[in-house]
C-alpha positions in Angstrom: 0.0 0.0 0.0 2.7 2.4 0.8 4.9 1.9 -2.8 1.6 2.4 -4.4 0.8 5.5 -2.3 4.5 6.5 -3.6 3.9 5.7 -6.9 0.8 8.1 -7.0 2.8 10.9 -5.3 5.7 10.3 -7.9 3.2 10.2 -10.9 1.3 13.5 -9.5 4.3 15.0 -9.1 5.6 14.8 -12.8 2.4 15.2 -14.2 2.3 18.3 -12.4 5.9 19.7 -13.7 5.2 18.5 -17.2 2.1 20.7 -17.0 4.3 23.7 -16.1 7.0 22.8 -18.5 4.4 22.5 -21.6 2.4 25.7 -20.2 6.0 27.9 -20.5 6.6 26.2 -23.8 3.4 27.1 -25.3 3.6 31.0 -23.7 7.0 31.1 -25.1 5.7 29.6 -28.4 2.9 32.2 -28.4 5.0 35.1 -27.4 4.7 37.9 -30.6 8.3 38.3 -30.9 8.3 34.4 -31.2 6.2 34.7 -34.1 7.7 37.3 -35.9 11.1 35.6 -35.7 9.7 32.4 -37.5 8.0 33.8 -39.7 11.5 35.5 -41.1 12.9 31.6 -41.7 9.5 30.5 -43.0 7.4 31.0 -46.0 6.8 34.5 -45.3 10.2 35.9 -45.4 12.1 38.3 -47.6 15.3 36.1 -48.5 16.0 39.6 -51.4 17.1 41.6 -47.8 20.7 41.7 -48.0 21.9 41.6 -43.7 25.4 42.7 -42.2 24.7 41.8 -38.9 27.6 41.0 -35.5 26.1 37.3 -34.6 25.7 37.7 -30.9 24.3 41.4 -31.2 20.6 40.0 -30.3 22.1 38.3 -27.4 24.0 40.9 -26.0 21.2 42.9 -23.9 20.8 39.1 -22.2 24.4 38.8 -21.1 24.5 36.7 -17.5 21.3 36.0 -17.0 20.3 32.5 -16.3 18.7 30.8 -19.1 15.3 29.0 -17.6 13.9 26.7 -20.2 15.3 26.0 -23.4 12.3 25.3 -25.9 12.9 23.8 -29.5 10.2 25.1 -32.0 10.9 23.1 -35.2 9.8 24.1 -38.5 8.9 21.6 -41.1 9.4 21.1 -44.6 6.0 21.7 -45.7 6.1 25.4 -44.3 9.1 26.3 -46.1 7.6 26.6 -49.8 7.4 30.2 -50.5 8.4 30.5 -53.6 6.2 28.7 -55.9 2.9 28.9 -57.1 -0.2 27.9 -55.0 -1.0 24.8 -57.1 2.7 23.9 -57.5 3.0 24.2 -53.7 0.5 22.5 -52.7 1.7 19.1 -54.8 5.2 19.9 -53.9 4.0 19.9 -50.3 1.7 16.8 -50.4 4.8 15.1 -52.1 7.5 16.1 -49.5 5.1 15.4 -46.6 5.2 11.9 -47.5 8.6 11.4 -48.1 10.1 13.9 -45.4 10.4 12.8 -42.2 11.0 16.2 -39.5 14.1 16.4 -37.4 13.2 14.8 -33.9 13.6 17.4 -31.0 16.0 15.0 -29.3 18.3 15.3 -32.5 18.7 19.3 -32.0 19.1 19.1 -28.1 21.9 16.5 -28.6 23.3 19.4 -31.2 23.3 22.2 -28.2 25.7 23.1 -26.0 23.9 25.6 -24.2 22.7 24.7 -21.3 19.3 25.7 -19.0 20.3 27.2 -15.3 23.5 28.7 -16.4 24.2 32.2 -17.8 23.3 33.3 -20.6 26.7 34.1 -22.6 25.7 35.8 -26.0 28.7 34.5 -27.7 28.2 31.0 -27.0 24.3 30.8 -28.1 25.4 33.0 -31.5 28.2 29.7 -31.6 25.4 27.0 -31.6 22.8 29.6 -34.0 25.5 29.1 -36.7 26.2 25.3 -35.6 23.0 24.4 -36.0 22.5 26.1 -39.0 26.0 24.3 -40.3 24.3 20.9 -39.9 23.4 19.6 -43.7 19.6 18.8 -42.8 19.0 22.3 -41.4 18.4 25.2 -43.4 18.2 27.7 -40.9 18.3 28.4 -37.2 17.6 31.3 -35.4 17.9 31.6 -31.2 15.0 34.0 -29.8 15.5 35.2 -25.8 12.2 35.8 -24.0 12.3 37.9 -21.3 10.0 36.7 -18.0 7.7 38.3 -16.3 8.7 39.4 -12.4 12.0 37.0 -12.8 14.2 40.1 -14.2 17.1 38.0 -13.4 16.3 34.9 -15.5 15.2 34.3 -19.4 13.5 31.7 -21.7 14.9 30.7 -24.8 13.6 29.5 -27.8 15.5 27.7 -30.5 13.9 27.6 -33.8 15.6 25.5 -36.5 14.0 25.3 -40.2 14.3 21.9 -42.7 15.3 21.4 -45.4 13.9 18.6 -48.0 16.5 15.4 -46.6 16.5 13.2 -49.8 18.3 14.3 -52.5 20.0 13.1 -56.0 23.2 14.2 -57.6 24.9 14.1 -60.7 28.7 14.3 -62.0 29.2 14.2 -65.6 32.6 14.9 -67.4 31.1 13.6 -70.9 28.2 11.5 -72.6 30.5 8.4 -71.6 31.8 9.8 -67.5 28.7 10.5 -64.9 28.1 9.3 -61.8 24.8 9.0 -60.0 24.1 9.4 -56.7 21.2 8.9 -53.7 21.3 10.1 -49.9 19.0 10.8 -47.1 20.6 13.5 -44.7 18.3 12.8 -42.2 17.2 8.9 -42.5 13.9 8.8 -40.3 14.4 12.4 -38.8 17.1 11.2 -36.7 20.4 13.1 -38.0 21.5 10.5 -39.8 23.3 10.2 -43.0 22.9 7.2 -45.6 24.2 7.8 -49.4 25.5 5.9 -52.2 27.0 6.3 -55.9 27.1 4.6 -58.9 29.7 5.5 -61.8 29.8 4.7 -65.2 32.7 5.2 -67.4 33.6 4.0 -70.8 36.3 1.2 -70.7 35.6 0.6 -67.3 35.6 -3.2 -65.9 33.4 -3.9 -64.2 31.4 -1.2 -66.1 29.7 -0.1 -62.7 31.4 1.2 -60.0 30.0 1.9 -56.4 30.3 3.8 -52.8 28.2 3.8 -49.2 28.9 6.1 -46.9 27.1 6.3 -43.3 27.5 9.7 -40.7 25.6 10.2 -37.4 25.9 13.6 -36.2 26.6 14.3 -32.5 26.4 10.8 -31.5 24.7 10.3 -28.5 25.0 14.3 -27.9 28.5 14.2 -27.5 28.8 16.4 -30.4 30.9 13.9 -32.5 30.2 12.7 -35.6 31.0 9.4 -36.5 31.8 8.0 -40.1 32.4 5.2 -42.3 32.3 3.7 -46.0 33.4 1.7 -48.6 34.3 2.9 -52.3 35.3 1.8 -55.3 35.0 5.3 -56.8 37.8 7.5 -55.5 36.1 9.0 -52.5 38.0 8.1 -49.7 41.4 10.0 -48.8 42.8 8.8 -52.2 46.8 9.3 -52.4 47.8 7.5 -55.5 47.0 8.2 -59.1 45.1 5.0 -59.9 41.0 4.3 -59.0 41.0 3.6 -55.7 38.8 0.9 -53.3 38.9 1.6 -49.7 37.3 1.1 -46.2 37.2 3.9 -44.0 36.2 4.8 -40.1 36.2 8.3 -39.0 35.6 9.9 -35.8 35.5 13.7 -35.5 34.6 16.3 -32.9 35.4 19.9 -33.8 35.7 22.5 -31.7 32.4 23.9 -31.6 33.1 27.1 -29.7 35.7 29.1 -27.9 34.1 28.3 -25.1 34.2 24.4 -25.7 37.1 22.8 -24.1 38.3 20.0 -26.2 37.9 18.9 -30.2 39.7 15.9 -31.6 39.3 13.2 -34.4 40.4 10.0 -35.5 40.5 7.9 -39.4 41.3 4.5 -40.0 41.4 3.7 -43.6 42.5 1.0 -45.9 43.1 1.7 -49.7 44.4 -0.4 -52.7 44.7 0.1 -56.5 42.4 -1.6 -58.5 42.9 -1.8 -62.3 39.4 -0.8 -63.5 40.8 0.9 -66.6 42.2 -2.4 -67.9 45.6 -0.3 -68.5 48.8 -2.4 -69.5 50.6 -4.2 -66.5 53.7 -2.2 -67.2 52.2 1.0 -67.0 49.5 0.3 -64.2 50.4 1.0 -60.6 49.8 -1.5 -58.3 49.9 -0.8 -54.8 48.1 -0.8 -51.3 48.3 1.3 -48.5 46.7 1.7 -44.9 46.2 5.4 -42.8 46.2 5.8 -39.1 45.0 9.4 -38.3 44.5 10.6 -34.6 44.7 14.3 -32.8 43.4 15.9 -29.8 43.7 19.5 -28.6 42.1 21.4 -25.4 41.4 24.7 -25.7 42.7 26.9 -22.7 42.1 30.7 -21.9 38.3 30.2 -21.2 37.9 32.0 -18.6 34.8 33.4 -17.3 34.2 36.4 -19.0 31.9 36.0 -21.6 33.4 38.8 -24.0 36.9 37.6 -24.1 37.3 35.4 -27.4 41.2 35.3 -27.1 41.9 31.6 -26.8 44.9 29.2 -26.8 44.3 25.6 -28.1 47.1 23.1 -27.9 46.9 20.6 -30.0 48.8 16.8 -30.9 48.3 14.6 -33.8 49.8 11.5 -35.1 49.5 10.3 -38.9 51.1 7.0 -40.0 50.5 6.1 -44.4 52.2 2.8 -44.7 52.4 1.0 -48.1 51.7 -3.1 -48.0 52.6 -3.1 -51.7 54.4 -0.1 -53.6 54.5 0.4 -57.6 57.1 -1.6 -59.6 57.5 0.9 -61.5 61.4 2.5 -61.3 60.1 6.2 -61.5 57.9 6.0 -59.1 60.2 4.7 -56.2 61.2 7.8 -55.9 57.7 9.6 -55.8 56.6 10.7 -52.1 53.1 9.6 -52.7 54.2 5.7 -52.7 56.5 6.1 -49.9 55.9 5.3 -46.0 54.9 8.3 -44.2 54.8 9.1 -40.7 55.2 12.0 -38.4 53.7 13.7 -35.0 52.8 17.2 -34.7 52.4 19.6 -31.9 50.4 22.7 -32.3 49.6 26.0 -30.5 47.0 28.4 -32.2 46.2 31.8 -30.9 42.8 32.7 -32.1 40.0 35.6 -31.8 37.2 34.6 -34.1 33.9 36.2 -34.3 31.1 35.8 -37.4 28.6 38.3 -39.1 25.5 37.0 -40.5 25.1 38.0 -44.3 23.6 36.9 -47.4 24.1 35.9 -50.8 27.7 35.0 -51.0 27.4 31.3 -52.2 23.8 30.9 -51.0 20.8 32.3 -52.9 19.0 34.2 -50.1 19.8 32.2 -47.0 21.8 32.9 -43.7 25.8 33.0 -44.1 28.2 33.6 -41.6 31.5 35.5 -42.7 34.1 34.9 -39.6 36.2 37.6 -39.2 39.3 38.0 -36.4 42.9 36.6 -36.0 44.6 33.1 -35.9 48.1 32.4 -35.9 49.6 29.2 -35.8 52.6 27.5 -34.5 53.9 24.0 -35.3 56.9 21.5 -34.8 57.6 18.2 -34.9 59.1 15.1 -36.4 58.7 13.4 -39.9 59.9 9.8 -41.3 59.4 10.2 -45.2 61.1 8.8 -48.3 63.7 7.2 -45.4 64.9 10.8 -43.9 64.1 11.5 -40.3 63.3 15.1 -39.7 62.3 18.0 -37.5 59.6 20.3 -38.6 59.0 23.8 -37.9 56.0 26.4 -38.9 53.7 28.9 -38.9 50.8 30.2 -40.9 48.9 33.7 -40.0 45.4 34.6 -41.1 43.2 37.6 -40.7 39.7 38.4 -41.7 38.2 41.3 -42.1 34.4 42.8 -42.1 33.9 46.3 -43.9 31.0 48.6 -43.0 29.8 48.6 -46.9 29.3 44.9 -46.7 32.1 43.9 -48.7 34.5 41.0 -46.3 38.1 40.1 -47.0 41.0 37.5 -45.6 44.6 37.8 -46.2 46.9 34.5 -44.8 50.4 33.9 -45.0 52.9 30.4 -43.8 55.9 29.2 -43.8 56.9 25.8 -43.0 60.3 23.4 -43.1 61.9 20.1 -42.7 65.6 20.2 -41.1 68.2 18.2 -39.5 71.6 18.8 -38.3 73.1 19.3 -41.7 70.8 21.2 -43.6 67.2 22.4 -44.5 65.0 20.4 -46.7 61.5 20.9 -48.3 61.0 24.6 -47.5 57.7 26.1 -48.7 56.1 29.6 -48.1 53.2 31.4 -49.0 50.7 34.0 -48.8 47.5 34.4 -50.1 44.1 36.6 -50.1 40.5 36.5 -50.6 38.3 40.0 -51.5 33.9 39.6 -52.0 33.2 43.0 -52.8 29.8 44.8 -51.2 26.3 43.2 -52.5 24.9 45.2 -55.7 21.5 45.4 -55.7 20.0 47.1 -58.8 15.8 46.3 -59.3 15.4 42.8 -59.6 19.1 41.3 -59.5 22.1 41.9 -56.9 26.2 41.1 -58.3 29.0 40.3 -56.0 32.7 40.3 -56.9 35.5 37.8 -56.2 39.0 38.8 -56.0 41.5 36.0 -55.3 45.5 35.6 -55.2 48.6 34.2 -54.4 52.0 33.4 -54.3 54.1 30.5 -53.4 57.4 29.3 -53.6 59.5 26.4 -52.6 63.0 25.9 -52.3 65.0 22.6 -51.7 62.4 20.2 -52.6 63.3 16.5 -51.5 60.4 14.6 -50.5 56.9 17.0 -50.8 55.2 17.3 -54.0 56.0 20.9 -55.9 53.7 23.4 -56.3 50.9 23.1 -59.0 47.6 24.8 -60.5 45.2 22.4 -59.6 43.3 24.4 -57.7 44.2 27.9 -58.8 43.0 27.8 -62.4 39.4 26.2 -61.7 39.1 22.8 -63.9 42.9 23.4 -64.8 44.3 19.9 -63.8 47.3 18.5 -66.0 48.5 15.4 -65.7 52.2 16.3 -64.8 52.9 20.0 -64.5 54.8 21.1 -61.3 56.9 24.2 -60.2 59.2 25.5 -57.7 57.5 29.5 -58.0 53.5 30.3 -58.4 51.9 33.5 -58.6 47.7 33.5 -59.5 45.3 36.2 -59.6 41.3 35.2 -60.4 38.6 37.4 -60.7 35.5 36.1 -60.7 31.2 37.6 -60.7 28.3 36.1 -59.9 24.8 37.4 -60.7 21.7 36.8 -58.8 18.6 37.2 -60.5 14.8 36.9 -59.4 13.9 34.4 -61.4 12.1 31.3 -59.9 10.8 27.9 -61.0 9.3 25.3 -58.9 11.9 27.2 -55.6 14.6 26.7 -57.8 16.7 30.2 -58.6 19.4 31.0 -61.0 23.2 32.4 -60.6 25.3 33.2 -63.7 28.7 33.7 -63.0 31.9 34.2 -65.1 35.3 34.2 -64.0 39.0 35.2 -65.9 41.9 33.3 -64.4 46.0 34.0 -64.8 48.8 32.2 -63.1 52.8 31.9 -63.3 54.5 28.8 -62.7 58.2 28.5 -63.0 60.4 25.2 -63.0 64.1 24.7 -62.1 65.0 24.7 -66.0 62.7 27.5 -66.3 65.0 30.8 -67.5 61.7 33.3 -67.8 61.6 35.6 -64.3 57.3 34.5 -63.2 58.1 31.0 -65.5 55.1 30.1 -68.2 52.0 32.0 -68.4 49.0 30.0 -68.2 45.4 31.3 -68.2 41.7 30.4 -69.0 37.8 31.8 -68.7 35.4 29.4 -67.3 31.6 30.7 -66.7 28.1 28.9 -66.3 25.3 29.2 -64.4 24.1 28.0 -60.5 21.0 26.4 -59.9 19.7 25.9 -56.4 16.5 25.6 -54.6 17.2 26.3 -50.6 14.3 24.1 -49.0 15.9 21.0 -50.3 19.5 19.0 -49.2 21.3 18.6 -52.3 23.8 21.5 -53.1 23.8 23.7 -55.9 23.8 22.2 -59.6 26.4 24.1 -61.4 26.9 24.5 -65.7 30.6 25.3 -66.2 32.1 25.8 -69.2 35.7 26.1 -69.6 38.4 27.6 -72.0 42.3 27.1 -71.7 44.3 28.4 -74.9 47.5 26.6 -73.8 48.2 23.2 -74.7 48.6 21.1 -72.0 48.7 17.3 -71.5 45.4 16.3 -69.9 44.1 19.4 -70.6 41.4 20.4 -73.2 40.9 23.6 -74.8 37.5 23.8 -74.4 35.3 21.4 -71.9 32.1 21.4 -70.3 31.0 20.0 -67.1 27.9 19.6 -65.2 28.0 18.9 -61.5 24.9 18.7 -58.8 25.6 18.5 -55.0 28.1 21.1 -55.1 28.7 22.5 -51.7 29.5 26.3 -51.8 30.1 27.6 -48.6 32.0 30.7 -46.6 32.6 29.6 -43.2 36.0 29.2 -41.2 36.5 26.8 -38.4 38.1 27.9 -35.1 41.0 25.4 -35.3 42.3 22.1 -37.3 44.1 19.4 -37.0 48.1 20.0 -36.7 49.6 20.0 -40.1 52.3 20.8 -42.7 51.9 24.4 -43.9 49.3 24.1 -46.8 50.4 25.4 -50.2 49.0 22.9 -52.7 
């Protein structure tokens, strides 16, 4: 009699709080500003308002006060068609209704890490706005305060978060006789998870069908990491060699998801092999097989308990091992670093003040952007077993962003890195390199942003990293076997954004001119050879659904180049364009390639 006398209290007792808790969350859900705030991530908004706003500015006027309840209002799918006409919606809608399946409230709490009966610390909740809104099955995410009523000390807080369509298709085609075809959910039964897979076809191929799976779960178990793993047959693991690649890979990865977050981390096992799709001859094909062992960790220090101090030291360690089962027989390539052993372990300080405006239309066609702007600098040593030299490592890279009061944002970044020993230094690269998007023009019924972007880079005493290339300088540029010990680039590049509409889908056209210098050792000219191309097309993407933007490119190179057409053509779907920085990275080798 007396356990069931408890069990009533128990279950009065709860009932009793859970009517509370749902009576605040449907106030809060009913508040006017709470309203007005969705309805600026919903169907009603005006994604053709260009914003330059500081991120934690909404949160500021909250500063220390203890957050209460935190309340998830989620938006669905079928309130995010705005753009289309009321029939078309309306069988759009009825569609995606049955296909979609909402983001589960538990996913986006395991996705915070602000907490309820702590202080509210306006940096920290503009931190997990823009995390949220990084995941790939949200589209947006907004954070709304509530004040409360005779508790001038405390606050409510509303998180509202905005799907996107999770299914999606993409396409890759490099001619009539090259595509690949691919499926993915981004959120497989509304539960953050990620299922995909890809099919390529290409002519001369054996088997004629090639394949991928890939699995992620995001925040797993709300510990903020995301966990990883597949198998290919198509190239799209972390490929090294120069042959189609199987592999199995495992990957583990917690970033650091604030300056107030304390530790980030991650972890890769992979194993990867050769496989001679192509049917090339036996002499010429190389045959090989490799494994990767990938692990760091870093804690941040410097936290602190002031809420407006963002200067932060994180100290990082990482360990990378590439060993090769089986290595080409070819002669020339025993020499080439790529087929060659690796390992090394790297320790890294970075000295960081980050902070992020909100903005629009950059890469995205009306939605929420965040532009980080601020300081890191980086300093890293170690020690590196390649192509059978021991070495110490030493280096630094610097980078500084910038927000302009026109709108316009720039970045400017610099490194040097190098391998030494006792006798002499080896493999020494430097570089610096900058980024300008000029101020949003907005004429009647279409807005144009500029890109300015360039570099230089040169390396001196080259024994066992690859040179310097154009790969990604001159867009689409990729030559089978062009490499340099001096590169100087300069692309500019505009993109138009028009009004027009079909079905949510809105067009970009862009064109860009692109000039670089890349000198050799046997090289006499002062820059080296000129090399330079136009490439231009148009961007397709509808916001309210997962896959990225669909992009026509056509290019034009005038130089004769091995693997290089004059003129090509390439369609691409799923392409993820996207301004964002990260607070730190792994430890590494100063990038220059």
């Amino acid at each position: 009699m007396r356990l069931f006398a408890l069990f009533v209290l128990i279950l009065t007792t709860y009932t009793t709080l859970w009517a509370q808790t749902d009576t605040t969350r449907r106030k809060i859900l009913d508040n006017k500003l709470s309203k007005e705030v969705i309805k600026t991530i919903s169907r009603k908004s005006n994604p053709d308002s260009a914003i330059a706003v500081k991120s934690e500015a909404p949160f500021l006027p909250y500063e220390g006060k203890i957050i209460r309840h935190i309340v998830i209002n989620h938006i669905g799918f079928e309130r995010t068609m705005y753009d289309s006409t009321r029939r078309l919606r309306n069988q759009i809608t009825k569609i995606a209704d049955a296909l979609h399946y909402t983001t589960r409230e538990s996913v986006i709490r395991d996705n915070l890490f602000i907490r309820e009966n702590r202080p509210l610390n306006p940096y920290r909740v503009a931190d997990n706005e823009r995390y949220l809104r990084d995941l790939d099955f949200i589209l947006d995410s907004k954070i709304i305060v509530h004040r409360i009523k005779g508790s001038p000390d405390s606050v409510d807080v509303e998180i509202v978060t905005r799907d996107v369509f999770s299914l999606g298709a993409r396409v890759s085609a490099g001619g009539l006789t090259d595509y690949r075809v691919g499926l993915y959910d981004a959120n497989l039964f509304g539960m953050g998870q990620r299922v995909q897979t890809d099919l390529g076809f290409e002519s001369g191929r054996a088997p004629s069908v090639g394949f991928d799976i890939f699995y992620r779960k995001s925040s797993l178990g709300g510990t903020l990491i995301n966990a990883s793993g597949g198998y290919t047959q198509l190239d799209n693991a972390r490929s090294l060699g120069e042959e189609n690649e199987y592999a199995y890979f495992v990957r583990l990865e917690r970033p650091l998801v604030s300056p107030y977050s304390r530790f980030a981390g991650g972890l890769e096992v992979s194993r990867n092999w050769s496989r001679n799709v192509f049917q090339t001859v036996d002499s010429t094909f190389r045959k090989y097989r490799y494994n990767i062992q990938d692990v760091w960790a870093g804690y941040n220090f410097s936290i602190g308990n002031m809420a407006r101090n963002r200067d932060r030291h994180f100290a990082a360690i990482r360990y990378y091992r590439q060993h090769y089962s089986q290595q080409p027989v070819q002669p020339g390539e025993a020499l080439n670093p790529l087929y060659n052993d690796e390992k090394f372990v790297l320790g890294e300080m970075t000295f960081y003040n980050q902070n992020f405006y909100k903005t629009r239309y950059i890469y995205g066609f009306g939605r929420t952007e965040d532009v980080p702007y601020g300081k890191t600098v980086t300093l890293t040593t170690g020690w590196s077993k390649a192509m059978g030299q021991k070495r110490m490592y030493a280096g630094t890279s610097v980078m500084k962003g910038f927000v302009n009061r026109n709108g316009s944002f720039s970045s400017i970044e610099a490194g040097l890195g190098t391998f030494f020993n006792r006798s002499r230094t080896s493999d020494v690269f430097y570089y610096i390199r900058g980024t300008h998007y000029s101020k949003l023009y907005e004429y009647k019924r279409v807005k144009l942003r500029h890109l300015v972007q360039g570099g230089y880079a040169q390396a001196h005493q080259v024994v066992a990293r690859e040179l310097l290339t154009l790969n990604d300088e001159l867009t689409g540029f990729s030559p089978d076997s062009l490499y340099g010990t001096k590169r100087l680039y300069v692309r500019f590049e505009s993109t138009l954004f028009t009004n027009l509409k079909f079905a949510g889908f809105r067009f970009a056209p862009f064109m860009s001119l692109e000039n670089a210098f890349l000198k050799n050792y046997k090289s006499e000219k002062l820059l080296g050879d000129f090399y330079w191309g136009t490439t231009g097309g148009i961007r397709i993407r509808n916001e309210n659904l997962i896959f990225g933007t669909i992009e026509l490119r056509a290019f034009y190179f005038p130089t004769a180049v091995d693997g290089v057409d004059h003129f090509s053509f390439k369609v691409s779907t799923n392409v993820r364009l996207k301004y964002s920085g990260r607070f730190v990275n792994p430890p590494s080798f100063v990038r220059y390639n």
